[in-house]
C-alpha positions as YAML, in Angstrom:
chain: A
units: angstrom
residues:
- id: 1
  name: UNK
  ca: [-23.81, 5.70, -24.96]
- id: 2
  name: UNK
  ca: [-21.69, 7.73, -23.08]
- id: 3
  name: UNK
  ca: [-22.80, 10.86, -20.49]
- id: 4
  name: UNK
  ca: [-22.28, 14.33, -20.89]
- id: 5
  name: UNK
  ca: [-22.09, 15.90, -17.38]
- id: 6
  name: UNK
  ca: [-21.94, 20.05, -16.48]
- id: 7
  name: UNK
  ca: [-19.55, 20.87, -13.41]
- id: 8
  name: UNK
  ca: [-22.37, 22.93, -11.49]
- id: 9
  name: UNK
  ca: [-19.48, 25.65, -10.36]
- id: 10
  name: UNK
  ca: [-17.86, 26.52, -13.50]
- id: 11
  name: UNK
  ca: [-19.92, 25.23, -15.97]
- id: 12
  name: UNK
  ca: [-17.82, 23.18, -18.10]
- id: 13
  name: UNK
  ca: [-18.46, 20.00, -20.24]
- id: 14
  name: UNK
  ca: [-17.35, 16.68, -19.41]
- id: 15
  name: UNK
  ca: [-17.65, 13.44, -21.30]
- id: 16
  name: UNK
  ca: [-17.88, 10.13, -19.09]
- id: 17
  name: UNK
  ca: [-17.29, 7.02, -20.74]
- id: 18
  name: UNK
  ca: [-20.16, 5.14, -18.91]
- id: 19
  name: UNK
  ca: [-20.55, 2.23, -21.37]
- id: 20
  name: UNK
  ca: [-17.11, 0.67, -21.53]
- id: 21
  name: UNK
  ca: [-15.23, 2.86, -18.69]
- id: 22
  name: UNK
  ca: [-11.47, 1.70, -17.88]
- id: 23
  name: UNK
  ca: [-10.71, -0.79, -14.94]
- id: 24
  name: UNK
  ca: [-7.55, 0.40, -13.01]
- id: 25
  name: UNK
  ca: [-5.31, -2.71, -14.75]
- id: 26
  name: UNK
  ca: [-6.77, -0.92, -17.99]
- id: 27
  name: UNK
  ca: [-4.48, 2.49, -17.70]
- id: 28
  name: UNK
  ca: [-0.75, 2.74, -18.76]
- id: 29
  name: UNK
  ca: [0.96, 5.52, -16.80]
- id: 30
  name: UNK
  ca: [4.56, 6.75, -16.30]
- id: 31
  name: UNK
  ca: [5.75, 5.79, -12.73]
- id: 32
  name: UNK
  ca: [7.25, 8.10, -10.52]
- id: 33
  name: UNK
  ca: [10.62, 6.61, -9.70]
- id: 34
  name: UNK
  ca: [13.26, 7.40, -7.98]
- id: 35
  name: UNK
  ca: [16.87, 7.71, -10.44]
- id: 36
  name: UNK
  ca: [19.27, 8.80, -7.59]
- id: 37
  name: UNK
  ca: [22.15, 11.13, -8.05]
- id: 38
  name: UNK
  ca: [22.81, 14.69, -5.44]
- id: 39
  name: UNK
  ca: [19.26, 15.96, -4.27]
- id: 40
  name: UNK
  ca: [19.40, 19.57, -3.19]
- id: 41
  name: UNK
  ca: [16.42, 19.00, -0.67]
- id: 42
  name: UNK
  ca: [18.05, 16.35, 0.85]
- id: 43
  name: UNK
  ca: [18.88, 16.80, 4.30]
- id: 44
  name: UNK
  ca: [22.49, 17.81, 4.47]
- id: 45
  name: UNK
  ca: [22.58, 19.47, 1.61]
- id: 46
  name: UNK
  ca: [21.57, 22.70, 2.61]
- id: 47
  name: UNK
  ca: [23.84, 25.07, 0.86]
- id: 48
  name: UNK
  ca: [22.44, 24.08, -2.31]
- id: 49
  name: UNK
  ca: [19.17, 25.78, -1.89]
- id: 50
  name: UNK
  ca: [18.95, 29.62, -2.00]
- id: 51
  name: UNK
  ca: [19.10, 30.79, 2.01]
- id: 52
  name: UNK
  ca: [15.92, 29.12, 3.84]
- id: 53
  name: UNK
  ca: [13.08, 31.68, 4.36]
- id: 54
  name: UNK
  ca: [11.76, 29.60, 7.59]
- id: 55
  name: UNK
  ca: [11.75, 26.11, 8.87]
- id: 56
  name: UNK
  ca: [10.25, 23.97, 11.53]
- id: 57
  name: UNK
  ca: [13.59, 22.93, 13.29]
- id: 58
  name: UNK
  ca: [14.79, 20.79, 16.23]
- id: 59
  name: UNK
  ca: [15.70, 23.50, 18.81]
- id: 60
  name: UNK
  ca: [19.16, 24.44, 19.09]
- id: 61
  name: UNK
  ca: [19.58, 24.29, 15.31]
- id: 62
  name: UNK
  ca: [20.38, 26.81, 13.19]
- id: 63
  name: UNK
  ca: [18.94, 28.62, 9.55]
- id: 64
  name: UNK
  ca: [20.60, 26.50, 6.57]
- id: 65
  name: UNK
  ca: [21.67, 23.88, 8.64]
- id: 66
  name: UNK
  ca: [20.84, 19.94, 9.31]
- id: 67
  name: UNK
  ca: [18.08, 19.88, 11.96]
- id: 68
  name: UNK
  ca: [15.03, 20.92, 10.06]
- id: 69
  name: UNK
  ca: [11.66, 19.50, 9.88]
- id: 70
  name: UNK
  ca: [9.63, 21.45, 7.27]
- id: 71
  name: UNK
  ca: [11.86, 23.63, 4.90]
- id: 72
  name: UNK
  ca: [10.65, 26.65, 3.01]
- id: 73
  name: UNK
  ca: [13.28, 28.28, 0.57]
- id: 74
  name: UNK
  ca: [13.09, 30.84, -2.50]
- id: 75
  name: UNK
  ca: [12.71, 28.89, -5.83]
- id: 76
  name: UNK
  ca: [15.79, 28.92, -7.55]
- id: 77
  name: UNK
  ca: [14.02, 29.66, -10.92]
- id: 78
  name: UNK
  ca: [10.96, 31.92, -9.81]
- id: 79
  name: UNK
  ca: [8.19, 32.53, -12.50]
- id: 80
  name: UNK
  ca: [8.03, 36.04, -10.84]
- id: 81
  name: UNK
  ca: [10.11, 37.96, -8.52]
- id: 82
  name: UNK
  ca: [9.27, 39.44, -5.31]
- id: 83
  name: UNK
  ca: [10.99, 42.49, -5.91]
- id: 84
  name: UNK
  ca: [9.66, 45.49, -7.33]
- id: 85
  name: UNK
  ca: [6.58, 47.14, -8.56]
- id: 86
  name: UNK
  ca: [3.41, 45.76, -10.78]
- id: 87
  name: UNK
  ca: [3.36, 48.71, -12.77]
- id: 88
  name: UNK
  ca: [0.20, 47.80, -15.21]
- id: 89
  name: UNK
  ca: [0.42, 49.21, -18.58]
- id: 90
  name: UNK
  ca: [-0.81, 48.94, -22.14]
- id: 91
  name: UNK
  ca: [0.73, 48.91, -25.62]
- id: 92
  name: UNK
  ca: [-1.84, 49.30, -28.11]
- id: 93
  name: UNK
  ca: [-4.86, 46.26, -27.09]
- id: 94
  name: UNK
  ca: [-2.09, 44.22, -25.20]
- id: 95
  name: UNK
  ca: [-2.01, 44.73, -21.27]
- id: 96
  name: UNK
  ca: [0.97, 43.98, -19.45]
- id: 97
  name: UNK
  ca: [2.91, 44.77, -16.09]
- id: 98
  name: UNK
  ca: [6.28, 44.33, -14.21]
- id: 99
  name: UNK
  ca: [6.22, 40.19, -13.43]
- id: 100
  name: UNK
  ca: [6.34, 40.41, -9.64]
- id: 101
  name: UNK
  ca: [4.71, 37.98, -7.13]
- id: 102
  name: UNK
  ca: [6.62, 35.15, -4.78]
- id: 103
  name: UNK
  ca: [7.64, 31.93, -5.61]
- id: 104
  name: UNK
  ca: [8.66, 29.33, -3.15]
- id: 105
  name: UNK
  ca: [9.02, 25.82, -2.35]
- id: 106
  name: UNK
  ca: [8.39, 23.98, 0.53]
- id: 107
  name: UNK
  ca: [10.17, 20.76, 0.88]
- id: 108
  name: UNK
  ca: [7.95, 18.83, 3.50]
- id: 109
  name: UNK
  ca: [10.42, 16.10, 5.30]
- id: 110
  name: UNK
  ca: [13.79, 15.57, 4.87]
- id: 111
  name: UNK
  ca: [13.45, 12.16, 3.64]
- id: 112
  name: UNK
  ca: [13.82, 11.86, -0.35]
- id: 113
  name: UNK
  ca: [12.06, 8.67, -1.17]
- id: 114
  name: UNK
  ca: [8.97, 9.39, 1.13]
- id: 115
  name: UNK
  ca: [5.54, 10.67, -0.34]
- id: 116
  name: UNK
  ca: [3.10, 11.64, 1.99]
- id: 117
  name: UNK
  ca: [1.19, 8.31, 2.60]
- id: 118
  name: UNK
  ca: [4.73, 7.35, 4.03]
- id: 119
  name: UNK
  ca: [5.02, 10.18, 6.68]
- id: 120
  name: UNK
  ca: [3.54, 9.91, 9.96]
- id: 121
  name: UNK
  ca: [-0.09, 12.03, 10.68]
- id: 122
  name: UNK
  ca: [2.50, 14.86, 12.95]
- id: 123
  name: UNK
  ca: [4.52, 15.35, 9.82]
- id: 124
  name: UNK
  ca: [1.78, 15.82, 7.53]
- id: 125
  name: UNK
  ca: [0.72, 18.20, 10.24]
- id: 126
  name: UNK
  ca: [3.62, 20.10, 10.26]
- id: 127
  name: UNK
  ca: [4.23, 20.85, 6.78]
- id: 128
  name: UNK
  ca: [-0.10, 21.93, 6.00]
- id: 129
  name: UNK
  ca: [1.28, 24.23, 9.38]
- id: 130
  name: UNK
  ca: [3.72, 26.01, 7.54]
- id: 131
  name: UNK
  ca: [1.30, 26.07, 4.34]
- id: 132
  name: UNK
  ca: [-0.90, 28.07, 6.41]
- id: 133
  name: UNK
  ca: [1.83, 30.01, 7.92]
- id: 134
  name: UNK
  ca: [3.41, 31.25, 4.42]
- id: 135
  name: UNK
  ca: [0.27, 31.88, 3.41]
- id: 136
  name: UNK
  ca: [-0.73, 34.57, 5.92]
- id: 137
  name: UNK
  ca: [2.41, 35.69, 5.69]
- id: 138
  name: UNK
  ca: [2.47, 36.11, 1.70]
- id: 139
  name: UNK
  ca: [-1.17, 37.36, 1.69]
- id: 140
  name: UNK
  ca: [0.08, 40.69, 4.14]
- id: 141
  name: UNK
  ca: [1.64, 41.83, 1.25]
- id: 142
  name: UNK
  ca: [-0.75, 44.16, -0.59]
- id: 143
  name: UNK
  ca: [0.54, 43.73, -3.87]
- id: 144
  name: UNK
  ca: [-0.54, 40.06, -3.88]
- id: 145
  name: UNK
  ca: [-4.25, 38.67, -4.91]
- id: 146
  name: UNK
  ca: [-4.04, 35.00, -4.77]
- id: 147
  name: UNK
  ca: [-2.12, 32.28, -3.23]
- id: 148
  name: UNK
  ca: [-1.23, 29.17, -4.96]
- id: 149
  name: UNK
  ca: [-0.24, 26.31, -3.13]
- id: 150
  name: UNK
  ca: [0.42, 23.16, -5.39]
- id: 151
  name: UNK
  ca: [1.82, 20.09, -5.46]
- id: 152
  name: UNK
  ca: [3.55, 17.95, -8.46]
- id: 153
  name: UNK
  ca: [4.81, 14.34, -7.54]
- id: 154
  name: UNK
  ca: [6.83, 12.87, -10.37]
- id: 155
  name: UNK
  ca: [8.07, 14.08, -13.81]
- id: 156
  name: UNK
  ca: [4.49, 13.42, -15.14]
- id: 157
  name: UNK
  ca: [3.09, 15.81, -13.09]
- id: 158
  name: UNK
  ca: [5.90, 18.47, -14.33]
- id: 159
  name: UNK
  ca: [7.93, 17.50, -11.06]
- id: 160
  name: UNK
  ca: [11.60, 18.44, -12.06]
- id: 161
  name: UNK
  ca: [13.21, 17.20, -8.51]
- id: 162
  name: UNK
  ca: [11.98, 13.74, -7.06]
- id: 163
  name: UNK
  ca: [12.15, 15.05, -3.51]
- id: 164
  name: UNK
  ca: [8.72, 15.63, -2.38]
- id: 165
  name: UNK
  ca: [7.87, 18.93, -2.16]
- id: 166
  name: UNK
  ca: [5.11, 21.59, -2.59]
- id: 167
  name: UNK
  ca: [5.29, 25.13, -4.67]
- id: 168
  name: UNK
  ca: [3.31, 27.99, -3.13]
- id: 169
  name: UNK
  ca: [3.30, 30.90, -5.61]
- id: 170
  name: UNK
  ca: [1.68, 34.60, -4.17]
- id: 171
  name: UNK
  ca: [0.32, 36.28, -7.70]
- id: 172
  name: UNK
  ca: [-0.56, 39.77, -8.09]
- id: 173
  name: UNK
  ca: [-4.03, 38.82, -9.83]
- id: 174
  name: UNK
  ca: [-6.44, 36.21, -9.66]
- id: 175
  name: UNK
  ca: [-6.08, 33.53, -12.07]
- id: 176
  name: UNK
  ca: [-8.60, 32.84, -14.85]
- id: 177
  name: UNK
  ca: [-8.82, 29.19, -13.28]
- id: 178
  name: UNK
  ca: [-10.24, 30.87, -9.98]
- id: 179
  name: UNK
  ca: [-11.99, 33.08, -11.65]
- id: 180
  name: UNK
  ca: [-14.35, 30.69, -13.28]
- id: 181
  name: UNK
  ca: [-15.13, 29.18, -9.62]
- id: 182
  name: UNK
  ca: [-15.34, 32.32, -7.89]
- id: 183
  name: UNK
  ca: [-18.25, 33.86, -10.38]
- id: 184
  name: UNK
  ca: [-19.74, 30.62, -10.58]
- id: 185
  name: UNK
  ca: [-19.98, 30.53, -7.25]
- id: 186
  name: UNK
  ca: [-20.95, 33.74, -6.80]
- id: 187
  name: UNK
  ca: [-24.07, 33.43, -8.98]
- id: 188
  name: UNK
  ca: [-25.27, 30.36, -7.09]
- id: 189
  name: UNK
  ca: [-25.57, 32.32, -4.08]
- id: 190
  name: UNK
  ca: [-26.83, 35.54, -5.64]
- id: 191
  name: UNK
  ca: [-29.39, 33.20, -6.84]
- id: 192
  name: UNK
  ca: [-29.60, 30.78, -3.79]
- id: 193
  name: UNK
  ca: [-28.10, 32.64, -0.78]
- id: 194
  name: UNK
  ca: [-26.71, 29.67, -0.33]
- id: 195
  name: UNK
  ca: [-22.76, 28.47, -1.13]
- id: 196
  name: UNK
  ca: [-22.80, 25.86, -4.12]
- id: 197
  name: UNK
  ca: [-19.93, 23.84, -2.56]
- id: 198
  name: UNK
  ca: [-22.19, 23.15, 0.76]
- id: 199
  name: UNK
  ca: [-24.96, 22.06, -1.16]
- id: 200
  name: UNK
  ca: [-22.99, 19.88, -3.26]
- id: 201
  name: UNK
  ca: [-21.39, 18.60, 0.20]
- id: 202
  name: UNK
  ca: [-25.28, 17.93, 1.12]
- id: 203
  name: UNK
  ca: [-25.98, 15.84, -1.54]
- id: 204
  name: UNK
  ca: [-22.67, 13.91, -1.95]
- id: 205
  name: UNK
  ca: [-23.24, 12.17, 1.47]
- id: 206
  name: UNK
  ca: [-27.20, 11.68, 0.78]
- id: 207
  name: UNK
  ca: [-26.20, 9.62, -2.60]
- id: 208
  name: UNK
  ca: [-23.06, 8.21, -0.75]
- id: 209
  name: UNK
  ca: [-21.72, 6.77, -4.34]
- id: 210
  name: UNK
  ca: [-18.63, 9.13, -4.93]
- id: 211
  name: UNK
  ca: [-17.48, 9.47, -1.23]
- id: 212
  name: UNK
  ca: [-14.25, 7.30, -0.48]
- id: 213
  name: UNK
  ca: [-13.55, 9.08, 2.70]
- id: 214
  name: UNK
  ca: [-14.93, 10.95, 5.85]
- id: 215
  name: UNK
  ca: [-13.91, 11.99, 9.03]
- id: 216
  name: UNK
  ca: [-15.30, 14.71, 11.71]
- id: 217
  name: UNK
  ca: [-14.79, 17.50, 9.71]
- id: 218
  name: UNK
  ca: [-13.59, 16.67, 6.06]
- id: 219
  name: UNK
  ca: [-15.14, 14.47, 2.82]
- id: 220
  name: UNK
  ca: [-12.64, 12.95, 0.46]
- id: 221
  name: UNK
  ca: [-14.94, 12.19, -3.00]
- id: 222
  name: UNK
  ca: [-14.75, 12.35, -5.99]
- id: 223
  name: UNK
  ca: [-16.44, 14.97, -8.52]
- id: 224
  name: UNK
  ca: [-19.47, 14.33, -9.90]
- id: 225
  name: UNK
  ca: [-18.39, 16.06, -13.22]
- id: 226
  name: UNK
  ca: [-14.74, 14.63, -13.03]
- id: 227
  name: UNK
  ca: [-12.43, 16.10, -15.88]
- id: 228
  name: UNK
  ca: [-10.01, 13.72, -15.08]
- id: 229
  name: UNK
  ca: [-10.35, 9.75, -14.53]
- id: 230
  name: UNK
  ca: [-9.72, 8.84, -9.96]
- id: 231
  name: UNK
  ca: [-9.74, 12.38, -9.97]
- id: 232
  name: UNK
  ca: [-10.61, 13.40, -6.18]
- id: 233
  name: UNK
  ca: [-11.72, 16.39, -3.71]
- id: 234
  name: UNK
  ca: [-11.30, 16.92, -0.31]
- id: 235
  name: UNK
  ca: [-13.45, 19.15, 1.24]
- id: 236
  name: UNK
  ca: [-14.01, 21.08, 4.74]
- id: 237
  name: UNK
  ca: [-18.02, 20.13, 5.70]
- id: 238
  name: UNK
  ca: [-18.03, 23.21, 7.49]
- id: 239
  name: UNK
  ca: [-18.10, 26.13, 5.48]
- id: 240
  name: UNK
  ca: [-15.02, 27.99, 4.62]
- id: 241
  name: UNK
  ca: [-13.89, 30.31, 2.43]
- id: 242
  name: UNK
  ca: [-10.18, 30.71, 2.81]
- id: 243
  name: UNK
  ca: [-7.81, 27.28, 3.00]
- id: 244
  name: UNK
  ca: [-5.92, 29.17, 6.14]
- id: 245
  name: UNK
  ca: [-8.85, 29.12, 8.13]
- id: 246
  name: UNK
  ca: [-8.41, 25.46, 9.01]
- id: 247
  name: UNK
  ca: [-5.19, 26.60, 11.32]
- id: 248
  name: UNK
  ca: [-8.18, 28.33, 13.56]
- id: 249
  name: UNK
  ca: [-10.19, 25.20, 13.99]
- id: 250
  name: UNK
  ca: [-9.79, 22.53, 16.61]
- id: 251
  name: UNK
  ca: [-8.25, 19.44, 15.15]
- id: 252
  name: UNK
  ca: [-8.65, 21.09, 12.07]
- id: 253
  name: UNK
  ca: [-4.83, 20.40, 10.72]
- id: 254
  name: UNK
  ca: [-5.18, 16.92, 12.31]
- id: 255
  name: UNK
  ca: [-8.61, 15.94, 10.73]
- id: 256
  name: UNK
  ca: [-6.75, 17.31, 7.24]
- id: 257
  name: UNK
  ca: [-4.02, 15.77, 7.70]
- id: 258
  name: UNK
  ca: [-5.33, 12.08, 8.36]
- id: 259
  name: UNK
  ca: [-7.99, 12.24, 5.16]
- id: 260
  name: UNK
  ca: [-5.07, 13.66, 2.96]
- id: 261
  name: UNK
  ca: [-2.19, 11.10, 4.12]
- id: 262
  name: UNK
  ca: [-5.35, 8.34, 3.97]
- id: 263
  name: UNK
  ca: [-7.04, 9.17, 0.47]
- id: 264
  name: UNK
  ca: [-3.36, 9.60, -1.29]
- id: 265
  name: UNK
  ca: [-2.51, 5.81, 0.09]
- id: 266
  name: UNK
  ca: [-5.45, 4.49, -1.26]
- id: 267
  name: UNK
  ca: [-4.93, 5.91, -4.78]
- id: 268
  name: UNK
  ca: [-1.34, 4.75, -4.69]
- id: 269
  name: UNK
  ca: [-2.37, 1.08, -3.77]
- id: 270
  name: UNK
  ca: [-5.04, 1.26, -6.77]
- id: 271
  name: UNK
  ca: [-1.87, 3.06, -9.11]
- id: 272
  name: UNK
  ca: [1.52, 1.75, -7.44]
- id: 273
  name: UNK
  ca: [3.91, 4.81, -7.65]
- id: 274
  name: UNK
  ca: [1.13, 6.92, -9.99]
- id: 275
  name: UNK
  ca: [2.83, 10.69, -10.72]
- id: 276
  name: UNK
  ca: [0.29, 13.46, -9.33]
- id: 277
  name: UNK
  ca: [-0.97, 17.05, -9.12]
- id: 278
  name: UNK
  ca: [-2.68, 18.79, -6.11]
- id: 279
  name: UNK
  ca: [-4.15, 22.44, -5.62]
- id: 280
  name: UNK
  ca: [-5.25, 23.79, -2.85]
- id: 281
  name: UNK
  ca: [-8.44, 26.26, -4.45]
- id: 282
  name: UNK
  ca: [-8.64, 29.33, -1.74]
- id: 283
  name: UNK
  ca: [-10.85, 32.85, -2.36]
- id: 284
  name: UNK
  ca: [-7.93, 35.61, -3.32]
- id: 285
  name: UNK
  ca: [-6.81, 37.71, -0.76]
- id: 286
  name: UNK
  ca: [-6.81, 41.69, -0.01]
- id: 287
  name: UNK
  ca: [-10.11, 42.61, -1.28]
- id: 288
  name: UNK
  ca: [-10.76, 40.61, -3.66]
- id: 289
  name: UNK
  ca: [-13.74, 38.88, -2.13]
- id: 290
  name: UNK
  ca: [-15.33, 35.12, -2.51]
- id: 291
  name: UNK
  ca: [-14.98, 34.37, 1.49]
- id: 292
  name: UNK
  ca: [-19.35, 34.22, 1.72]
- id: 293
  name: UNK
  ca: [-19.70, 32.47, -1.76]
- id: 294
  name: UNK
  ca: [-16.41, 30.17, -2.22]
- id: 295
  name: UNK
  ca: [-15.75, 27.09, 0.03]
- id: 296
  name: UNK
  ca: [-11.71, 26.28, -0.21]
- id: 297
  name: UNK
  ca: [-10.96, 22.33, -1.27]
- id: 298
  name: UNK
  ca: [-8.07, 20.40, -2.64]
- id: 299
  name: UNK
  ca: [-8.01, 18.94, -6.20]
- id: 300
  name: UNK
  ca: [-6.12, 15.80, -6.48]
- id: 301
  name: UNK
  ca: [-5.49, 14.48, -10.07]
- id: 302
  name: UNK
  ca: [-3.60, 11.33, -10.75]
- id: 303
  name: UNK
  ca: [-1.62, 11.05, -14.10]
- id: 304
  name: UNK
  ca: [-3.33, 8.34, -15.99]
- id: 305
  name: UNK
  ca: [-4.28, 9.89, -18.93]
- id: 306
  name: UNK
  ca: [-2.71, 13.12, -21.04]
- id: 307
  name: UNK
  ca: [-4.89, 16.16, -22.15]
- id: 308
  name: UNK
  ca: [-4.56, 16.10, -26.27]
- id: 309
  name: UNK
  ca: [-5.91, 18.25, -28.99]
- id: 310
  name: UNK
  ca: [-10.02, 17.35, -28.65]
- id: 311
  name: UNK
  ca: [-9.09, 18.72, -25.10]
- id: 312
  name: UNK
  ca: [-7.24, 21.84, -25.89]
- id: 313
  name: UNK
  ca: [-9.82, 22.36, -28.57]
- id: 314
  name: UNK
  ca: [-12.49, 22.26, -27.45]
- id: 315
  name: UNK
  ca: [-11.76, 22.75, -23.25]
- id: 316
  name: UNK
  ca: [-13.87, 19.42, -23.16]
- id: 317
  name: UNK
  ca: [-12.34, 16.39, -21.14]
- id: 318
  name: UNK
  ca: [-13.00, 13.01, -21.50]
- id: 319
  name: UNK
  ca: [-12.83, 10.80, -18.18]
- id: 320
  name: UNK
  ca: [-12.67, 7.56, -18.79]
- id: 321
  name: UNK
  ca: [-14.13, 6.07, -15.31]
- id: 322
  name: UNK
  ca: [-16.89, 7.19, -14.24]
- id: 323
  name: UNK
  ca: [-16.59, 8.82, -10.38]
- id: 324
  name: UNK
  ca: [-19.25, 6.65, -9.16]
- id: 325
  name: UNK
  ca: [-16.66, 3.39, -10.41]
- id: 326
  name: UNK
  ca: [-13.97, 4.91, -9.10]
- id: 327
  name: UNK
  ca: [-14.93, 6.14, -5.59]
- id: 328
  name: UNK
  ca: [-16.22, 2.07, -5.10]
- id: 329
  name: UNK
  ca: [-12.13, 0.96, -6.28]
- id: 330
  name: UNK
  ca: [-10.85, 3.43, -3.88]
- id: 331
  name: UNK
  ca: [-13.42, 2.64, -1.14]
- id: 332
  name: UNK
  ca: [-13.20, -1.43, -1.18]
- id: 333
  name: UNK
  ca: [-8.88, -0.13, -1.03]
...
């Protein structure tokens, strides 16, 4: 019989196929590959990104120019534009406003066919730099109330340029998503005094079964109440509400940096060229609270298996191997 399992933060349903759960060989996916053809975060090709917003660059070198390390540039096709006011409004029961955030994308290295297991550790460190660095930059901006930073590798994971590269999107409310987290959160502690995600942290390395990684200061597992089959979280041990802290901490970008680059390599020698989806789950910014409650982590979802209509139903999902099986694959890596 299979399992039903609650996620303890928001309180959704999963089902885990426990009897007859999938081996790795057992999944069918869409590869991400590489088709060729003019790349327009390629190095050298500049001019065919909107004018670069700021870049980690070999000295000497100038904006919109070869010489760059870490690229950030306006998205060509922004889901909301940074100009202009919100200007919330009803007609009749619907509420609306002016569709005005930032939209950006940060292309990581300047190599096209390298994913982040293929970078070296200072690489990964410089692009989760200039994360941090947008970030604080977006979140001065009082308009703003949450920053998204995501990632989709390959055109399974709605990736419509092969180049690796990360979209960090400042929105002028918190999502529904984050919302879910954030209250559930915030009832565990109003009920607790104690942040969910810590405890959870607590017990993960007393059972030991889902863990696949650890270092000093970060735990690379995955979910007890998985929606998603291999899906995986990396977490800061140390309490933290906002992903940006982790530029304040000694060998904080480092210690990220090593268990991201790591835990991505294993999954890839499990799923050879698997398409995927990170987020990077922060507490909103400018007042909107969840810094005492919320403890920031990265999602990391692999595309083995498609969300259909029991899913969008019923807001069920079905994981097909258990955590517990999965963390063991990705730990014997």
């Amino acid at each position: 019989m299979s399992e039903l399992r609650k996620d303890p933060i928001g309180g959704r349903w999963v089902i885990m196929d426990t009897d007859h759960p999938n081996k790795p060989e057992d999944y069918e996916y869409e590869p991400h590959t590489f088709k060729g053809g003019t790349c327009p975060f390629c190095y050298g090709n500049e001019s065919m990104t909107p004018p670069e917003i700021t870049a980690i660059r070999e000295p000497d070198t100038h904006p919109n120019t070869p010489g760059w390390k870490v690229r950030v540039v306006p998205n060509k096709f922004p889901a909301l534009a940074i100009e202009g006011d919100l200007e919330r409004r009803g007609v009749g029961l619907y509420d609306m406003s002016n569709g005005v955030g930032a939209h950006e994308v940060l292309i990581e290295s300047p190599y096209h066919q390298k994913d982040i297991p293929e970078l070296l550790n200072q690489e990964i460190e410089n692009f989760i730099s200039m994360y941090c660095q947008r970030a604080f930059d977006l979140r001065r901006d009082s308009r703003f109330k949450y920053i998204m930073i995501f990632k989709n590798l390959g055109a399974a994971a709605g990736a419509s340029l092969e180049h690796s590269h990360t979209q960090i999107v400042a929105l002028p409310m918190v999502p529904k998503n984050a919302v879910e987290e954030l209250k559930g959160a915030h009832n565990y502690f109003e009920y607790r005094e104690r942040c969910i995600f810590c405890d959870l942290i607590r017990q993960e390395r007393q059972e030991k079964e889902r863990i696949i990684l650890e270092n000093e200061l970060f735990l690379s597992f995955c979910p007890f109440a998985s929606r998603f089959p291999f899906e995986i979280w990396i977490i800061p041990k140390k309490h933290s509400g906002y992903f940006c802290d982790v530029a304040s901490i000694p060998q904080g970008i480092p210690a990220l940096a090593a268990i991201l680059r790591e835990t991505i390599a294993r999954i890839k020698k499990v799923f050879v060229d698997v398409s995927y989806n990170f987020i990077i789950h922060s507490s909103p910014v400018n007042g909107d609270g969840g810094r005492e409650s919320y403890h920031w982590h990265i999602e990391f979802m692999p595309k083995l298996t498609r969300v259909a209509g029991f899913e969008w139903g019923t807001g069920f999902y079905i994981a097909t191997t258990p955590p517990e099986l999965a963390a063991k694959y990705l730990r014997e890596t």
